[in-house]
C-alpha positions as a Python dict, from the first residue, in 0.01 Angstrom:
ca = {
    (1, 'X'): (0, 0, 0),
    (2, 'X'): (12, -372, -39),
    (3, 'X'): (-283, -599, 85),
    (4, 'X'): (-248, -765, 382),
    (5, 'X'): (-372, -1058, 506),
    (6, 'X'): (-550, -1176, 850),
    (7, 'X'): (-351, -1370, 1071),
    (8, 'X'): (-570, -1611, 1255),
    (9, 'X'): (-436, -1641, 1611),
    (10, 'X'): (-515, -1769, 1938),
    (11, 'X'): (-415, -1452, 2226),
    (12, 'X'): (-526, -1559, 2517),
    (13, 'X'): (-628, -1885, 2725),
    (14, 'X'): (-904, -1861, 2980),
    (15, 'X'): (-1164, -2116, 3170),
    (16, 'X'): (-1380, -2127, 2832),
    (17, 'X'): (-1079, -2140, 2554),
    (18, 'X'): (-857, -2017, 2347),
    (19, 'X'): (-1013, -1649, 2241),
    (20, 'X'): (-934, -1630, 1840),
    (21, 'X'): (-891, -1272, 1679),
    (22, 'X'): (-779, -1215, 1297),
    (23, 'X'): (-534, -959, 1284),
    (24, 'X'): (-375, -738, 962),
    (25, 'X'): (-17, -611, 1111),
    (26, 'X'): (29, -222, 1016),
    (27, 'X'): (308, -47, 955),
    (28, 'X'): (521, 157, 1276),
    (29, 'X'): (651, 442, 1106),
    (30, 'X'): (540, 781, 1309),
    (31, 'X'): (383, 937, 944),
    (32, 'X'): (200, 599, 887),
    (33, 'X'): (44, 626, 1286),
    (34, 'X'): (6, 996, 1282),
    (35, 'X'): (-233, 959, 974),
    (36, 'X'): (-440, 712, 1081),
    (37, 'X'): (-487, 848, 1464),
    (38, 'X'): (-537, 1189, 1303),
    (39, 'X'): (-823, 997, 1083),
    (40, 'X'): (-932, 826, 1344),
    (41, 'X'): (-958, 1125, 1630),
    (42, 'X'): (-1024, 1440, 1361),
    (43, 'X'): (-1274, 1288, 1213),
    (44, 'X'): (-1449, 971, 1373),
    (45, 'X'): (-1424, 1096, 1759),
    (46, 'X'): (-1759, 1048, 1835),
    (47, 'X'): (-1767, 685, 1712),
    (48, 'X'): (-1470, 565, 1894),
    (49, 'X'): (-1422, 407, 2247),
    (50, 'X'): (-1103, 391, 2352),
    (51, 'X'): (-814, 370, 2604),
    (52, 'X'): (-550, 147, 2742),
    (53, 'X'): (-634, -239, 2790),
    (54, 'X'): (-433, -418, 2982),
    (55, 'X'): (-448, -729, 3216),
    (56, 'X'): (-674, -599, 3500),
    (57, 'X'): (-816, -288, 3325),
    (58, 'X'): (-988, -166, 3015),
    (59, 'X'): (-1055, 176, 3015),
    (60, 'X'): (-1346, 276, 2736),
    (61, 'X'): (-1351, 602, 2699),
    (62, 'X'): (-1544, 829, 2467),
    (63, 'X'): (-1421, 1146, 2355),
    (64, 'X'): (-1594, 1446, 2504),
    (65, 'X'): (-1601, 1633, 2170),
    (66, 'X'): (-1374, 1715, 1888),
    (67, 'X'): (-1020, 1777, 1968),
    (68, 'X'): (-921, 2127, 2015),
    (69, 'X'): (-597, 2040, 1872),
    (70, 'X'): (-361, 1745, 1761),
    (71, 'X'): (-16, 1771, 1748),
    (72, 'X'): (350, 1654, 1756),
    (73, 'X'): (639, 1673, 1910),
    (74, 'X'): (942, 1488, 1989),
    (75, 'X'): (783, 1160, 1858),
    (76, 'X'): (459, 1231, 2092),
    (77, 'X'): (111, 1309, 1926),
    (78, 'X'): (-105, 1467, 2238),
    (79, 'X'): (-508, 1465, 2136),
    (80, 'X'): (-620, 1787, 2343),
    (81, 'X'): (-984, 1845, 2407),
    (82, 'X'): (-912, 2170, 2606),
    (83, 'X'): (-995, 2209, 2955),
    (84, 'X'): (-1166, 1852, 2901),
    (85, 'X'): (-848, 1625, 2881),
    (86, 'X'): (-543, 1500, 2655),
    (87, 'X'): (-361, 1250, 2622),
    (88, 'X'): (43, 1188, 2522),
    (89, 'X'): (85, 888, 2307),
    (90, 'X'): (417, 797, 2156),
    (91, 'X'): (385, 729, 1823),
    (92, 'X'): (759, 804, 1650),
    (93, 'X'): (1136, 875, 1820),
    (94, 'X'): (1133, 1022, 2147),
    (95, 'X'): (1515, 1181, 2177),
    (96, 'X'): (1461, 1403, 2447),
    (97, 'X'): (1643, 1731, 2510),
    (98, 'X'): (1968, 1811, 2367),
    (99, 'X'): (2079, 1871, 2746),
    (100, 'X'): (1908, 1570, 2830),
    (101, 'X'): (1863, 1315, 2595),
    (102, 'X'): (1706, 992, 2646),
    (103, 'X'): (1921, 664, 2629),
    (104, 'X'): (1888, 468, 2309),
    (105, 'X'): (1724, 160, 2543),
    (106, 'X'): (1427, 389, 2667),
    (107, 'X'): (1376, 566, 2318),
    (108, 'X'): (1318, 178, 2203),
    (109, 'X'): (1091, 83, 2498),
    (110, 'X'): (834, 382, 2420),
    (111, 'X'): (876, 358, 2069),
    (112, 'X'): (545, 125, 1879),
    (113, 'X'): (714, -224, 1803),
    (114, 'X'): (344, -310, 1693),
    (115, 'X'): (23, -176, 1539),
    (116, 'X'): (-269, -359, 1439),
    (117, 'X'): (-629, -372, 1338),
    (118, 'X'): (-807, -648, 1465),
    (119, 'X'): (-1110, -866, 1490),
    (120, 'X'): (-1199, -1056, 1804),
    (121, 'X'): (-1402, -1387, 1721),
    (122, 'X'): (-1623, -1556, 2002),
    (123, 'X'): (-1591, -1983, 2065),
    (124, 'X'): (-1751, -2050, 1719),
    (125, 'X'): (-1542, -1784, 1529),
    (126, 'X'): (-1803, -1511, 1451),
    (127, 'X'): (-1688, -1159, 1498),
    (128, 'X'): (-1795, -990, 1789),
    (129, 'X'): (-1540, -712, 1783),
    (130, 'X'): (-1332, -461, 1574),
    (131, 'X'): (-1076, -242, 1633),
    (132, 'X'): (-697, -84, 1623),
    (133, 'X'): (-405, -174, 1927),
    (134, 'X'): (-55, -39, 1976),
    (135, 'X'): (210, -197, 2185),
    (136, 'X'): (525, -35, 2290),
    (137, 'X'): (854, -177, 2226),
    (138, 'X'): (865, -362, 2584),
    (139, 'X'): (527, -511, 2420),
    (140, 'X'): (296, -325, 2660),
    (141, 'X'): (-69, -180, 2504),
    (142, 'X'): (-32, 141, 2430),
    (143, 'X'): (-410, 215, 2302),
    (144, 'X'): (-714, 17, 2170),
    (145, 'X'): (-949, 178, 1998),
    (146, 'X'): (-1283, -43, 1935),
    (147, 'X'): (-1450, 39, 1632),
    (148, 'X'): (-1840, 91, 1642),
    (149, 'X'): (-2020, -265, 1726),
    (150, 'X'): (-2351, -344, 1538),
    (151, 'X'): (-2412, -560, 1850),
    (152, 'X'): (-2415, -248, 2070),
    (153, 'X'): (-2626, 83, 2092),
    (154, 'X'): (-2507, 429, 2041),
    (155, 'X'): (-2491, 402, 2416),
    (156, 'X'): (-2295, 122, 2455),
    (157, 'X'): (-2588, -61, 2538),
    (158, 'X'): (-2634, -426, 2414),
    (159, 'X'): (-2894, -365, 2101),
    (160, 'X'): (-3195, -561, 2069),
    (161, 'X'): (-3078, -653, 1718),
    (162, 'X'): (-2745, -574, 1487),
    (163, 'X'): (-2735, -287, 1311),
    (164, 'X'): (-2460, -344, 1021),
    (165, 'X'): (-2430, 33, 921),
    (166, 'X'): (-2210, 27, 1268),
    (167, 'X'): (-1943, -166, 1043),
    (168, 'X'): (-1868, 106, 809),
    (169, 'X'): (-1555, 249, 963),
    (170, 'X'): (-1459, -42, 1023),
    (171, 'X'): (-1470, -109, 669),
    (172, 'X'): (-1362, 194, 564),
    (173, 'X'): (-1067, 193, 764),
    (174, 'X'): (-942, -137, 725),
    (175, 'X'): (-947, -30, 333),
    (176, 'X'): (-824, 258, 357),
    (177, 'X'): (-533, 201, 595),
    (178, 'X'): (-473, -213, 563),
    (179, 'X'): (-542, -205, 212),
    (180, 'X'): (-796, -468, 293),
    (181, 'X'): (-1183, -488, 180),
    (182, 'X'): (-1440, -678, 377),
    (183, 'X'): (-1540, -1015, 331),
    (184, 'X'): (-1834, -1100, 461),
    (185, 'X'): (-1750, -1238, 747),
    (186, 'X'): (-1798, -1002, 997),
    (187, 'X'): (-2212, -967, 915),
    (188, 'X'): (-2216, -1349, 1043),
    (189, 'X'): (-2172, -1278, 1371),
    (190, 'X'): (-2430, -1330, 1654),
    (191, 'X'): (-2381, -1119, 1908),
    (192, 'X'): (-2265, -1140, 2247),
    (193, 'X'): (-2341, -1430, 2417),
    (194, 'X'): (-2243, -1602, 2750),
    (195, 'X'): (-2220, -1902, 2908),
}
């Protein structure tokens, strides 16, 4: 896989500024995505928080266990936890049925146009955040999955001090997947602060 780099970039504007994240663009294909969410939900469930985050609503969810089963089908992967939830997330090509097929305009609108790992950076540019997003091909989220915060506890409490093992899938991950190793910069950060 060849390295990629972080694209500095400025998302959003609010009262306080310009909110600066570093991202590393991933690949779209549906075997590329199905990998790393099969990583990701097989193996790390009970590290990741996780759900859609849009404009109005973040929904941080933790899984309720391991998945009872992860599949595919028709460009769909659905992460099944039994009679404790799923969810359908379109990853690859979603054709439809033979006797009802899907028009070539909504197979591009559910299809990924954009996958990421990224690093959120607070007004001074320390990291305060790490994770994974997906956007469909109208550019709507799809997912974001944070990443385990050394500024937070296990209960997603804020923690009295960092604790820097919380970076290692992050780490790991980023390696594995961006082909990128960490440099240093995210044990600079400070924490959560406001005002």
């Amino acid at each position: 896989m060849n390295e990629t780099k972080p694209i500095p970039m400025a998302q959003l504007k609010g009262e306080t500024g310009a909110v600066k994240e570093h991202i590393w663009s991933l690949p779209i294909e549906e075997a590329f995505l199905e990998r790393l969410l099969r990583d990701l939900f097989e193996n790390h469930y009970d590290k990741l928080i996780f759900g859609p985050l849009i404009q109005g609503a973040a929904y941080e969810m933790k899984a309720p266990g391991p998945p009872k089963s992860v599949t595919m089908m028709d460009g769909y992967m659905t992460i099944h936890w039994g009679g404790r939830g799923h969810f359908h997330l379109c990853i690859g090509t979603n054709h439809g049925s033979k006797s009802n097929p899907n028009p070539p305009e909504l197979i591009a609108e559910r299809r990924p146009s954009r996958a990421e790992f990224y690093r959120g950076l607070d007004k001074s540019g320390h990291p305060v955040t790490w994770g994974f997003r997906m956007f469909n091909g109208a550019g709507a989220p799809q997912i974001t999955i944070f990443f385990p915060n050394p500024f937070l506890s296990e209960d997603d409490q804020i923690a009295e001090a960092p604790d820097w093992k919380r970076l290692s899938l992050w780490e790991e991950t980023l390696l594995a997947y961006a082909g990128h190793e960490a440099d240093g910069l995210d044990r600079q950060g400070k924490g959560f602060r406001h005002g």
